[in-house]
Structure formats: structure tokens, C-alpha cells
Residue, then its C-alpha position, 0 to 999 in steps of 0.5 A: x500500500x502506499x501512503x504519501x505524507x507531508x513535511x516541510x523544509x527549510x531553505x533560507x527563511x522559507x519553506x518548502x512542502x516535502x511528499x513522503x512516499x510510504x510503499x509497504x509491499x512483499x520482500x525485506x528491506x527498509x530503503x530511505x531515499x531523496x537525498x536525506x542527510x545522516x540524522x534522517x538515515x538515523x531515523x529508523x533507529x528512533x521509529x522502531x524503538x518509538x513504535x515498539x515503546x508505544x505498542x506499535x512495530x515496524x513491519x518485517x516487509x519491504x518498506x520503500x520511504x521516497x522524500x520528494x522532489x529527490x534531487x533536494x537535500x534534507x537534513x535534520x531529525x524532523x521528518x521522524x513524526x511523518x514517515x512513523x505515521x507514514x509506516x503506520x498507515x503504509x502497513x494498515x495499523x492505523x486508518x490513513x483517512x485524511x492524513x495528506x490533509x495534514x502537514x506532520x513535523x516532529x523528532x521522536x524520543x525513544x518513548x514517543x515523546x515529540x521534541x521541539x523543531x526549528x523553523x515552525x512560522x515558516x512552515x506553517x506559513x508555506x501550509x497556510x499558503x498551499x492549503x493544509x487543513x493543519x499542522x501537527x507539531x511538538x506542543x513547544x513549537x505550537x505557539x509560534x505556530x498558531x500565530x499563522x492564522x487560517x491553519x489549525x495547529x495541533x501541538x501533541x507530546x507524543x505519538x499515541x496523541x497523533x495515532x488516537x487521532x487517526x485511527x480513533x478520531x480522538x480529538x486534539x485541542x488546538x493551539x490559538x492565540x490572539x496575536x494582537x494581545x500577544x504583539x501589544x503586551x509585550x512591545x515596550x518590555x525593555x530591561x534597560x533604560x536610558x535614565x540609567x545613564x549618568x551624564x553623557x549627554x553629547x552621546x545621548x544626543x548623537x544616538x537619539x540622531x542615529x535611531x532616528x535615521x537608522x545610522x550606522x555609529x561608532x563609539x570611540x573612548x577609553x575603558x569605563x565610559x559607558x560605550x557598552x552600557x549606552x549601546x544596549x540601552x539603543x533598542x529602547x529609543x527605537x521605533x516599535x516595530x509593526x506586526x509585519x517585522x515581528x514577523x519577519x524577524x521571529x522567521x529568522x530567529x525561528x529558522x535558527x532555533x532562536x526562540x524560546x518555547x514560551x516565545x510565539x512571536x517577537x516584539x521587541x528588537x533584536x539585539x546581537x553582541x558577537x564576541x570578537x572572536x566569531x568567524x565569517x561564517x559565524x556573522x553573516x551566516x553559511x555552513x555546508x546547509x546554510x544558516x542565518x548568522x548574526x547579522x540577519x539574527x540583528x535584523x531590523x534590529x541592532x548589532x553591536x560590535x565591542x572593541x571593533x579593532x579586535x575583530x579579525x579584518x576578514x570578519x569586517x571586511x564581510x560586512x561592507x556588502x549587508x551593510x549597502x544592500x541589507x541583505x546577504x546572499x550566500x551561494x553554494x553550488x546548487x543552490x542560493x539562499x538570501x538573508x535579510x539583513x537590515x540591521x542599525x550597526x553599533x560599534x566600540x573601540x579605544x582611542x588607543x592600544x592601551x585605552x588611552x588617548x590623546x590626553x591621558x597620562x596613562x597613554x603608553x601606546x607609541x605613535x606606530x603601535x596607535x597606527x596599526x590599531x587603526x589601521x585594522x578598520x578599514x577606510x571602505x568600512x569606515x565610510x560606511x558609518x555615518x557618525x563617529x562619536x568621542x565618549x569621555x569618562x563621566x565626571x564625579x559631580x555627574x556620577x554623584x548626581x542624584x538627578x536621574x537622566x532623561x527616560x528612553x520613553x521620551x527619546x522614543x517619542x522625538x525618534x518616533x516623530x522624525x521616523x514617520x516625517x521619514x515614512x512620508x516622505x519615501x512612500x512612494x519609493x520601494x524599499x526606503x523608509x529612513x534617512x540611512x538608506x537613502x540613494x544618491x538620487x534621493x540626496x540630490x531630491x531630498x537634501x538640497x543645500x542653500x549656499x551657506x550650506x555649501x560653503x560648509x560642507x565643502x570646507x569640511x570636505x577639503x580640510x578632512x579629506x573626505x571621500x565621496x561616501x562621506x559627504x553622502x552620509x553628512x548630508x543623510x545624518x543633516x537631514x535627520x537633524x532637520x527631521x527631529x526638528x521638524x524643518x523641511x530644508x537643510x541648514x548650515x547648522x544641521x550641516x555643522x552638527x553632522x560635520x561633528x559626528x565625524x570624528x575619525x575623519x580628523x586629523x590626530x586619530x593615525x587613519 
């Protein structure tokens, strides 16, 4: 007899449909093909004793297992749940009747028990989309599941649960959720506030620009300044997100196997902090069967790189093409997969080897030692950041104060403001929604300066040296000044605080 079951792979952030054919006929043999990897080929073992274990077996005929299309690799132990029911209903110890309504995804443990999977909302999306009646699936996983509305999604803790369903009509509850209560509740839980900062105030200002127009900026000053504490505070001032990137990004986090079991959907911005001894491969993803890295992990999110001279230049170097087109394309040699990657890049370093620089007595770095501490980022890469800021350690008298700073609810609401001024003015171009990515096109439209304006940036550009790059972040960083002030046109004074988030640009710095 033969049964077809349904599964699912992951490629990318998507999904495909998988057919598992089950034919039982006269001989001996289990043969599993369709290019599965060895943790499928592994999957008989974990059947038969999950079947004996329940009252079940693997019948001693010829059993034929085909995971179509069959020239597309499948790897992982998901595909445990859907060929036992496949062998099961193949060998007539369970009725199949509407068993190809359902797409059945889980690993078995040696007693039955369903295990958690990776990848659950694309999947279920993919279901949605080619017509499913439901989605049978670990209990953990069920929740992320259920917020694909239009699919009935069933989350069952052991086999028996999905044998009684079939073969007895046994009901099982369903999983649903209100994503509406769920996205609301939890869209303005963060654990750090900008209250908490003491002082500080030109860097606060500088962050505030940079959430505002999506900017890429470095932080630069000597140990104990508060760089680290100031970056991890950022996802707060940051717009909230809509329902459609807390969908986007559980997508990612759910194909990495991110997401906790009591996480349906995520509502805040994600928050990646490698340690700088991650590989290429490790940032912006790959393997043999290609996995998110944690570029597309920081996706409409933050990425924050400490001590950014320390990371290897190969790593660095990668990260020039998401950082222009926000997305990164990883190729193999019969197939290609594509992570969105659109993500605010912050980063830290020392002014020096030591920490210390320019006026610390406590400097003992040499003039060459300082030149090739910098000389490990890379101009390309440093153009690519549109403020560079100095961090200065904090004052007694501010530290002291008893005054707390200014909350992040209330940077949010300015940030906020400036980001739908910016949602206003590109809606009627594609992919542009924020001042950082923004064309040379849109500068030329959008960015107009007067004549004082000019004179400004053109001697800026002549006593720094700047390269083309530069001057087109200076006028994107200006326009966002003049969005958190509400004006339409570029002045000369929002060109002069951009000028000033240039610090790296500056004589003095060894670059």
C-alpha cells in the first residue's frame, strides 16, 4: 500500500512542502531515499524503538520511504513524526483517512515523546499558503505556530496523541492565540533604560540622531565610559516595530532555533553582541546547509560590535556588502539562499592600544603601535558609518548626581516623530523608509543645500579629506537633524552638527 505524507523544509527563511512516499509491499528491506542527510538515515533507529515503546512495530516487509522532489537535500531529525505515521498507515495499523490533509513535523524520543523543531512560522506559513487543513507539531513549537492564522495547529507530546487521532478520531485541542494581545503586551518590555545613564549627554544626543535615521555609529573612548552600557540601552529609543517585522524577524530567529518555547512571536528588537572572536561564517551566516548568522539574527534590529579593532579584518571586511544592500546572499553550488539583513550597526573601540588617548597620562601606546590599531578598520568600512562619536569618562559631580537622566520613553517619542516625517516622505519609493538608506538620487531630491550650506560642507570636505561616501552620509545624518526638528530644508547648522559626528575623519586619530 502506499501512503504519501507531508513535511516541510527549510531553505533560507522559507519553506518548502516535502511528499513522503510510504510503499509497504512483499520482500525485506527498509530503503530511505531523496537525498536525506545522516540524522534522517538515523531515523529508523528512533521509529522502531518509538513504535515498539508505544505498542506499535515496524513491519518485517519491504518498506520503500521516497522524500520528494529527490534531487533536494534534507537534513535534520524532523521528518521522524511523518514517515512513523507514514509506516503506520503504509502497513494498515492505523486508518490513513485524511492524513495528506495534514502537514506532520516532529523528532521522536525513544518513548514517543515529540521534541521541539526549528523553523515552525515558516512552515506553517508555506501550509497556510498551499492549503493544509493543519499542522501537527511538538506542543513547544505550537505557539509560534498558531500565530499563522487560517491553519489549525495541533501541538501533541507524543505519538499515541497523533495515532488516537487517526485511527480513533480522538480529538486534539488546538493551539490559538490572539496575536494582537500577544504583539501589544509585550512591545515596550525593555530591561534597560536610558535614565540609567549618568551624564553623557553629547552621546545621548548623537544616538537619539542615529535611531532616528537608522545610522550606522561608532563609539570611540577609553575603558569605563559607558560605550557598552549606552549601546544596549539603543533598542529602547527605537521605533516599535509593526506586526509585519515581528514577523519577519521571529522567521529568522525561528529558522535558527532562536526562540524560546514560551516565545510565539517577537516584539521587541533584536539585539546581537558577537564576541570578537566569531568567524565569517559565524556573522553573516553559511555552513555546508546554510544558516542565518548574526547579522540577519540583528535584523531590523541592532548589532553591536565591542572593541571593533579586535575583530579579525576578514570578519569586517564581510560586512561592507549587508551593510549597502541589507541583505546577504550566500551561494553554494546548487543552490542560493538570501538573508535579510537590515540591521542599525553599533560599534566600540579605544582611542588607543592601551585605552588611552590623546590626553591621558596613562597613554603608553607609541605613535606606530596607535597606527596599526587603526589601521585594522578599514577606510571602505569606515565610510560606511555615518557618525563617529568621542565618549569621555563621566565626571564625579555627574556620577554623584542624584538627578536621574532623561527616560528612553521620551527619546522614543522625538525618534518616533522624525521616523514617520521619514515614512512620508519615501512612500512612494520601494524599499526606503529612513534617512540611512537613502540613494544618491534621493540626496540630490531630498537634501538640497542653500549656499551657506555649501560653503560648509565643502570646507569640511577639503580640510578632512573626505571621500565621496562621506559627504553622502553628512548630508543623510543633516537631514535627520532637520527631521527631529521638524524643518523641511537643510541648514548650515544641521550641516555643522553632522560635520561633528565625524570624528575619525580628523586629523590626530593615525587613519
Amino acid at each position: 500500500m502506499l501512503v504519501k505524507v507531508f513535511g516541510s523544509a527549510i531553505y533560507g527563511v522559507s519553506a518548502k512542502t516535502i511528499t513522503i512516499e510510504v510503499n509497504y509491499d512483499i520482500g525485506v528491506g527498509y530503503h530511505l531515499v531523496g537525498l536525506p542527510d545522516n540524522a534522517i538515515k538515523e531515523s529508523n533507529f528512533r521509529i522502531s524503538t518509538a513504535l515498539v515503546n508505544t505498542g506499535y512495530k515496524v513491519p518485517g516487509k519491504k518498506i520503500t520511504i521516497n522524500m520528494a522532489p529527490a534531487d533536494l537535500h534534507k537534513e535534520g531529525s524532523a521528518y521522524d513524526l511523518a514517515i512513523a505515521m507514514g509506516i503506520l498507515a503504509a502497513s494498515e495499523q492505523i486508518e490513513s483517512e485524511g492524513i495528506s490533509d495534514y502537514l506532520i513535523m516532529g523528532e521522536l524520543a525513544l518513548d514517543g515523546e515529540i521534541r521541539p523543531i526549528k523553523g515552525v512560522l515558516p512552515i506553517a506559513i508555506q501550509a497556510r499558503e498551499e492549503g493544509f487543513k493543519g499542522f501537527i507539531l511538538p506542543k513547544q513549537n505550537a505557539k509560534e505556530a498558531a500565530i499563522v492564522n487560517g491553519l489549525e495547529v495541533l501541538g501533541v507530546e507524543n505519538i499515541s496523541e497523533v495515532i488516537e487521532f487517526f485511527d480513533e478520531g480522538k480529538p486534539i485541542e488546538p493551539t490559538k492565540i490572539d496575536i494582537q494581545k500577544e504583539f501589544y503586551e509585550q512591545l515596550n518590555s525593555f530591561p534597560f533604560d536610558f535614565a540609567d545613564v549618568k551624564g553623557q549627554e553629547n552621546v545621548k544626543r548623537a544616538l537619539e540622531i542615529a535611531a532616528a535615521g537608522g545610522h550606522n555609529i561608532i563609539l570611540i573612548g577609553p575603558p569605563g565610559s559607558g560605550k557598552t552600557m549606552l549601546a544596549k540601552r539603543i533598542p529602547s529609543i527605537l521605533p516599535p516595530l509593526t506586526i509585519n517585522e515581528a514577523l519577519e524577524t521571529t522567521k529568522i530567529h525561528s529558522v535558527a532555533g532562536k526562540l524560546g518555547e514560551k516565545t510565539s512571536l517577537m516584539t521587541v528588537r533584536p539585539y546581537s553582541s558577537p564576541h570578537h572572536t566569531i568567524s565569517d561564517v559565524g556573522l553573516v551566516g553559511g555552513g555546508s546547509f546554510p544558516q542565518p548568522g548574526e547579522i540577519s539574527l540583528a535584523h531590523n534590529g541592532v548589532l553591536f560590535l565591542d572593541e571593533l579593532p579586535e575583530f579579525k579584518r576578514t570578519v569586517l571586511e564581510v560586512m561592507r556588502q549587508p551593510l549597502e544592500d541589507r541583505e546577504i546572499t550566500i551561494a553554494r553550488a546548487k543552490f542560493t539562499v538570501t538573508y535579510p539583513s537590515s540591521f542599525m550597526l553599533v560599534a566600540s573601540m579605544n582611542p588607543s592600544p592601551s585605552g588611552y588617548f590623546p590626553d591621558d597620562p596613562n597613554n603608553t601606546s607609541t605613535l606606530q603601535e596607535m597606527q596599526r590599531y587603526m589601521n585594522k578598520i578599514s577606510g571602505p568600512l569606515l565610510d560606511r558609518i555615518d557618525l563617529h562619536i568621542e565618549v569621555n569618562p563621566v565626571p564625579f559631580d555627574d556620577l554623584s548626581a542624584e538627578r536621574n537622566g532623561e527616560k528612553s520613553i521620551e527619546i522614543r517619542k522625538r525618534v518616533e516623530k522624525a521616523r514617520n516625517i521619514q515614512t512620508e516622505r519615501y512612500k512612494h519609493l520601494s524599499k526606503i523608509h529612513y534617512n540611512a538608506q537613502i540613494g544618491p538620487k534621493q540626496l540630490d531630491e531630498f537634501c538640497q543645500l542653500n549656499d551657506s550650506g555649501k560653503a560648509l560642507i565643502k570646507t569640511a570636505m577639503e580640510r578632512l579629506n573626505l571621500s565621496a561616501r562621506a559627504y553622502d552620509r553628512i548630508l543623510r545624518v543633516a537631514r535627520t537633524i532637520a527631521d527631529l526638528e521638524g524643518c523641511e530644508n537643510l541648514e548650515s547648522y544641521h550641516i555643522s552638527e553632522a560635520i561633528q559626528y565625524r570624528s575619525l575623519d580628523r586629523e590626530g586619530w593615525g587613519i
